[in-house]
C-alpha positions in Angstrom: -32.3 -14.4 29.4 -31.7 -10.8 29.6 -28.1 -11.2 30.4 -28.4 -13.3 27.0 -29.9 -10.3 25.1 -27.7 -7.7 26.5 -24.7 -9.5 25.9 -26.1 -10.0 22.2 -26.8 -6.4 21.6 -23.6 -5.3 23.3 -21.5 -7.8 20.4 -23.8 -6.2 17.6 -23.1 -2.8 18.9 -19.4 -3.6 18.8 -19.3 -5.4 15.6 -21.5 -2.0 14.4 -18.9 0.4 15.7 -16.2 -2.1 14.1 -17.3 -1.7 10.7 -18.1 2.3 11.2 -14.3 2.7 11.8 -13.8 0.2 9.0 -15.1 2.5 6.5 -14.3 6.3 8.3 -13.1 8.5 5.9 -9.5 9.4 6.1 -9.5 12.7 4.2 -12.5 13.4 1.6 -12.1 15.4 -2.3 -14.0 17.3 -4.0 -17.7 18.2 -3.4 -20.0 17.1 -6.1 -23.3 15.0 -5.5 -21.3 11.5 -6.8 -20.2 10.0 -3.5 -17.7 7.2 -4.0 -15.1 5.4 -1.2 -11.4 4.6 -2.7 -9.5 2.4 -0.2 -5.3 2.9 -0.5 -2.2 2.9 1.4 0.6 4.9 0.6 -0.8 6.6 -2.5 -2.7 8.7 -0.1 -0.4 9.1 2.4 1.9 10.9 0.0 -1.0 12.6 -2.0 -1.1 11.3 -4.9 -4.6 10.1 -4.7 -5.6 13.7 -4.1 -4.5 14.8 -7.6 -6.0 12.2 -9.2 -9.6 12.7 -7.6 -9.1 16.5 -8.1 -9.3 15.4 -11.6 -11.4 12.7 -12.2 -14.3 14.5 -9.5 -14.7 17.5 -11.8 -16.1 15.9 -14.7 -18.1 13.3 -12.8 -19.9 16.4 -10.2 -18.2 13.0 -7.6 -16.8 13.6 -3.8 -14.1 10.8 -3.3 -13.8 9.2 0.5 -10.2 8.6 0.8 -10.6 4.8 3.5 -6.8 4.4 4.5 -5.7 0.9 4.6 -3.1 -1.1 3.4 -3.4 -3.7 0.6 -4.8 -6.7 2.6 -7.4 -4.5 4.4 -8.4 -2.5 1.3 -9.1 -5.8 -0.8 -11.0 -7.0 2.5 -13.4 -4.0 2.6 -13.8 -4.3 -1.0 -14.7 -8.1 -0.6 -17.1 -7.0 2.6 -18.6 -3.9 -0.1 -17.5 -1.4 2.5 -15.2 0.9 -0.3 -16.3 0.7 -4.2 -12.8 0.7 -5.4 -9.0 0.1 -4.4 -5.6 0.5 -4.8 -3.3 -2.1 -4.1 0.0 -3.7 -4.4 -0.8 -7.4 -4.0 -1.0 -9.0 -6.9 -1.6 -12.8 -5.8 -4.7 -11.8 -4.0 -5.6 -9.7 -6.6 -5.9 -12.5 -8.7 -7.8 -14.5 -6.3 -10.1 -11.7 -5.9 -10.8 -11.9 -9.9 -11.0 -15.3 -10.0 -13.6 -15.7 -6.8 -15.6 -12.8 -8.6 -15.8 -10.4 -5.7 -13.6 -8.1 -7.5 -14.1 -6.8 -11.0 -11.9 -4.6 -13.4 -8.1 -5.3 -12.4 -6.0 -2.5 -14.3 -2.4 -1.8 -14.1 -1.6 1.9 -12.9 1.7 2.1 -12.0 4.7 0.7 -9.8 7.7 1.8 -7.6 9.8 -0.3 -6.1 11.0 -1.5 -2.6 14.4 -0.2 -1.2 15.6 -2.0 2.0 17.4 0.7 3.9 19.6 0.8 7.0 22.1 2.7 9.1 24.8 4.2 7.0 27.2 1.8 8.2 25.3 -1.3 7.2 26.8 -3.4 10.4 24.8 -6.3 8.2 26.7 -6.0 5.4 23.7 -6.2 2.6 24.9 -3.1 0.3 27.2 -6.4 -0.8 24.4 -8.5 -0.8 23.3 -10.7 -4.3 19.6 -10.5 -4.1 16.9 -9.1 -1.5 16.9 -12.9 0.0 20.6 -12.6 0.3 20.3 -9.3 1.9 17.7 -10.4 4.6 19.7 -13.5 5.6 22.3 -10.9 6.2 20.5 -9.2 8.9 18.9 -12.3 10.7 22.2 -13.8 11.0 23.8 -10.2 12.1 20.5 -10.0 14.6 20.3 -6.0 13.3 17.3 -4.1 14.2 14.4 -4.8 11.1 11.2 -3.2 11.1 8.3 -5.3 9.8 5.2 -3.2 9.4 3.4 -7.4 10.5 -0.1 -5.3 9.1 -0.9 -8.0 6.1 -0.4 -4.8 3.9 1.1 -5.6 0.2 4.6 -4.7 1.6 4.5 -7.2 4.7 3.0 -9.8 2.0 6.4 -9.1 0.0 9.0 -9.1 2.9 7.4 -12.5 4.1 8.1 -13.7 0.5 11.5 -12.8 0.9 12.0 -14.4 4.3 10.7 -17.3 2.8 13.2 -17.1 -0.2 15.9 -16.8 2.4 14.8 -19.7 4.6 14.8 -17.7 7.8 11.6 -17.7 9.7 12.3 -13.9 11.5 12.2 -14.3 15.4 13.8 -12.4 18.2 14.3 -9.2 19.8 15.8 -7.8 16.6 12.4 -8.7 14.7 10.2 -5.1 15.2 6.6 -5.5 14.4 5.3 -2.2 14.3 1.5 -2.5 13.3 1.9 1.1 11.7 1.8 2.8 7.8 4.8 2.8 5.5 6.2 6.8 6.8 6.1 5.6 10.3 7.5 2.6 10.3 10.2 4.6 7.9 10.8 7.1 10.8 10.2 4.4 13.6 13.6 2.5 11.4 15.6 6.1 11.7 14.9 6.4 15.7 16.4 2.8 16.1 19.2 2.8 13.5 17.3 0.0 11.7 17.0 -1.9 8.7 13.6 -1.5 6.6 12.1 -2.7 3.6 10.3 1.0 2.2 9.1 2.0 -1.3 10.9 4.2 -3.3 7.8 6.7 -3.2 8.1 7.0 0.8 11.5 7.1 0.5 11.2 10.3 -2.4 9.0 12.1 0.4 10.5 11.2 3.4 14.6 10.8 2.9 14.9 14.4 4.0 14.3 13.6 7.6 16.0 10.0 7.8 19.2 11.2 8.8 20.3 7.9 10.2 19.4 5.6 6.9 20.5 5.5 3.6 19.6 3.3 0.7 21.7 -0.1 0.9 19.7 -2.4 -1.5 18.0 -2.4 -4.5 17.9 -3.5 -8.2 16.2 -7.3 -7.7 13.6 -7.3 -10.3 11.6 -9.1 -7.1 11.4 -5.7 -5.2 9.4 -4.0 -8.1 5.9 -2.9 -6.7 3.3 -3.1 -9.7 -0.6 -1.5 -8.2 -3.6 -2.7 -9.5 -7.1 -1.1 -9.5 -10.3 -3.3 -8.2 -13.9 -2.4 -8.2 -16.8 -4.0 -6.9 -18.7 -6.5 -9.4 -21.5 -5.2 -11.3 -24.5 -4.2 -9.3 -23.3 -3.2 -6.1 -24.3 0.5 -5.8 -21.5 2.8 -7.2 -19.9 -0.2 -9.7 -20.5 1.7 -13.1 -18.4 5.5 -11.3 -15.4 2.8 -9.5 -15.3 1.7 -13.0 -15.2 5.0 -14.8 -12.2 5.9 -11.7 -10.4 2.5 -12.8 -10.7 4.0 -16.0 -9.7 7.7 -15.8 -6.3 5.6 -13.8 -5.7 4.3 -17.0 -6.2 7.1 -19.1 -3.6 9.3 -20.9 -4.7 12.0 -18.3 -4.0 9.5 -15.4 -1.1 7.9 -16.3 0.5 11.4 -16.9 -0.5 12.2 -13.2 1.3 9.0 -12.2 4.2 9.6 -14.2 4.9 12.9 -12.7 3.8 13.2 -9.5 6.4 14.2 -7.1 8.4 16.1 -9.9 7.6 19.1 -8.8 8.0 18.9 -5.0 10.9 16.5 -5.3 12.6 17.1 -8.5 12.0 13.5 -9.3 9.4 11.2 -9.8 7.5 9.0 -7.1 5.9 6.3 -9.6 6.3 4.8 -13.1 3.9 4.8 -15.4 1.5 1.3 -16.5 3.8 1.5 -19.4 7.0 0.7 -17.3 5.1 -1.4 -14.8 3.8 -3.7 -17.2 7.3 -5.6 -17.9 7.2 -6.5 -14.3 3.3 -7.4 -13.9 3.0 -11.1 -13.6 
């Protein structure tokens, strides 16, 4: 019996520490007396989300917890009411979210788009390529190095969509599974003269340093990346501020945020406004 009970407090203590580490703050802004947890992939990584809660926690006296995950994860802490709000790229499950009412206020922010890059000289072939399908049936049937990030994140959702419009099921040695976030995987593709489906907004920040890779595809109106905002429904504990964020991302203020961010460090900009993005939201 007490091998029973330790055993059972040993899984709770695990499942406790699980869901701690689920929710750890990445990086936190601001330092008002409004606590609120946004989960997000690559807006964060490349800072936008930073500028935005600059702005947004000054007139709300707010602290934002920046949880870093990718799109499947951050939907799933918002479904487990671990993070008040997210930022995602995966509109199927989005809508699923809606429509199984664990998720409330779906807005249109923005979109990039994904670039599937590769060593300069393209031993696949894809800069020749008809569509992103076309250009992925290139590399499995050239067996070229591809990195898959395999991390259920909105941009793994979208290259298995295209695998699947290709009719390859990916397999082999030439199939990386990295497990890691969009800039690594990005630099993992450089180190082994590999292929790699990015989004323009890594590629903005990070092209610089991928002296191997250059960009060999783009321009299928698949490979356009619309995000979304969620909240949590109506009484959970910090609905009515997520929704006032969702809100501020919607704004003129916001959307000129969006618009320009990167402008400055890059000389171009990393995202398109909901204005652009909404001819490509389905």
């Amino acid at each position: 019996m007490k091998k029973i009970v330790l055993c059972s407090l040993m899984l709770f203590l695990m499942v406790s520490v699980a869901s701690a580490a689920d929710v750890v703050c990445k990086k936190s802004y601001g330092s008002g007396n409004n606590v609120y947890k946004v989960a997000t992939g690559s807006p964060g990584e490349l800072g936008l989300l930073k500028v935005l809660a600059d702005a947004f926690n000054a007139k709300h006296d707010a602290t934002m917890c920046w949880v870093k995950a990718g799109s499947g994860k951050s939907l799933k802490l918002l479904k487990a009411g671990q993070v008040d709000a997210c930022m995602v790229h995966a509109p199927a499950a989005e809508k699923q979210a809606m429509k199984d009412g664990w998720a409330v206020g779906r807005t249109l922010i923005g979109s990039n788009e994904f670039y599937i890059v590769g060593p300069k000289n393209d031993p696949a072939g894809i800069a020749n390529a008809k569509s992103a399908a076309d250009a992925y049936a290139r590399i499995a049937k050239a067996k070229q190095p591809f990195m898959s990030r395999g991390d259920n994140s909105g941009t793994n959702k979208k290259e298995l969509a295209i695998w699947k419009q290709a009719s390859v099921v990916p397999a082999g040695d030439w199939y990386v599974i990295t497990k890691a976030f969009m800039m690594a995987t990005l630099k993992k593709a450089n180190a082994m003269n590999g292929y790699f489906m990015t989004d323009s907004s890594t590629w903005v920040a990070g092209k610089k340093d991928m002296g191997n890779l250059k960009v060999l595809f783009r321009g299928d109106p698949f490979l356009i990346n619309t995000y979304h905002a969620l909240a949590m429904p109506k009484g959970a504990p910090n609905h009515e501020l997520a929704m006032e964020f969702i809100k501020f991302l919607g704004s003129a203020e916001g959307q000129k945020i969006i618009g320009d961010y990167g402008k400055s460090m890059y000389g171009e900009a990393m995202y398109n406004d909901a204005v652009y993005a909404k001819q490509y939201d389905h």
